[in-house]
N, C-alpha and C positions, 0 to 999 in steps of 0.2 A: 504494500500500500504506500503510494507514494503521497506528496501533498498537495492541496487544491492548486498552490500557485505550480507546480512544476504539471500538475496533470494540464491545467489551462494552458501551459505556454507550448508545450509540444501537441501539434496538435497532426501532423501527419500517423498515417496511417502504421506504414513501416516502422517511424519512429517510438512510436505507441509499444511496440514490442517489444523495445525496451527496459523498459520503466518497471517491471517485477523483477529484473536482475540488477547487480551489483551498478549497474550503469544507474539506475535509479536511485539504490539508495547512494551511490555519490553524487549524481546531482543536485539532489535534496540539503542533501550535507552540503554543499555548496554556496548554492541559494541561502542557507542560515548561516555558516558562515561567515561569510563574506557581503552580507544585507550590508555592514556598515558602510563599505565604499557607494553604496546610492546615497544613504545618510552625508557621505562626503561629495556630494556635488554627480557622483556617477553615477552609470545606467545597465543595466543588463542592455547588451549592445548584441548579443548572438547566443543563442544554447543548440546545439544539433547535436546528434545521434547518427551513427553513421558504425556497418561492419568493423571498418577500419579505424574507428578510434573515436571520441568524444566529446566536445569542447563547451566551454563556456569562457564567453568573453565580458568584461567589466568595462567598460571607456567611460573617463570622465575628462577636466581640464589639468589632471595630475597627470595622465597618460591612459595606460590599457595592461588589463592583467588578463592572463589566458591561463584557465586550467584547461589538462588535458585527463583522461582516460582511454586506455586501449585493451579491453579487458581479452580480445582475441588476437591481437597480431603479436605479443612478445615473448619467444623461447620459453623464458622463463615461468608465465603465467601473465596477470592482470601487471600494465604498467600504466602508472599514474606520473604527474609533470605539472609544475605551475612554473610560470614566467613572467613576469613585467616589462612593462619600459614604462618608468614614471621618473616626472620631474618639478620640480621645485627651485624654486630661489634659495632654498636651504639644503638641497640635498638633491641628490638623484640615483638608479636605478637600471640596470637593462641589463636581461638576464634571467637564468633559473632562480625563484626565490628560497633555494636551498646556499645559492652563492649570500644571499641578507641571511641567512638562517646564522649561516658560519660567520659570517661580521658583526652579527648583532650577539651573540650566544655561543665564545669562544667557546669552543671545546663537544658542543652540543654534536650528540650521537643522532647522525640523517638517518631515515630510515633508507634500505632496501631500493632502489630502482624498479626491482621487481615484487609486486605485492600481491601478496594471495589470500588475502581475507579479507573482509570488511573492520576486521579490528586496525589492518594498519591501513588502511583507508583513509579513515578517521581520524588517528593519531597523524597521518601525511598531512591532511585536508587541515587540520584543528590546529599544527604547528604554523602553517603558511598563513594562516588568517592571523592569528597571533601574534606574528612576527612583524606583518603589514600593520595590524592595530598598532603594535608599539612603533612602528615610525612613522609617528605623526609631522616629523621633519618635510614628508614627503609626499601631503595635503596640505 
């Protein structure tokens, strides 16, 4: 079961067949955490569903964050990926947000490249939001 706003946004058919797998509950997880960057001026600018991998994009006047999921194309199992390019007069950004993980949070243990559960899903999705919230240098 996914949530009202993620069942209303996808609204193709194919796409739809999604949404009871890992694909959905990462999207969802998504959409919640990452609501703040609307709160900062930005927009759900794109979500699609697709064989080949998954995205959700954020655009605001800071820049654009893109998460990714591919829960079928990598060797290893499900592979997840967030990225930025954002800017500010106090800071800036552009890149994997596992590169701000490791600047913001010496020594901090990234998870896996390759994810096979919804536990580190979560913990992936939950660290990248987190990291963004604390750099407010870069809204």
């Amino acid at each position: 079961m996914v949530s009202e706003r993620l069942n209303t946004l996808v609204r193709g058919r194919i796409e739809r067949t999604y949404l009871d797998r890992d694909d959905g509950y990462w999207a969802d997880l998504v959409l919640s955490e990452f609501a703040f960057l609307e709160a900062r001026g930005g927009r759900l600018a794109a979500i699609a569903f697709h064989q080949k991998g998954d995205s959700i994009t954020y655009e605001g006047p800071w820049g654009s964050v893109v998460l990714e999921l591919a829960p079928d194309n990598h060797p290893d199992g499900t592979w997840i990926d967030a990225s930025a390019n954002l800017k500010s007069a106090r800071g800036a950004v552009r890149g994997r947000l596992d590169t701000l993980v490791q600047a913001r949070r010496a020594g901090a243990e990234l998870p896996s490249i390759a994810r096979k559960d919804r536990a580190t899903i979560s913990a992936c999705v939950r660290l990248w939001a987190d990291v963004l919230r604390e750099s407010t240098q870069l809204f």
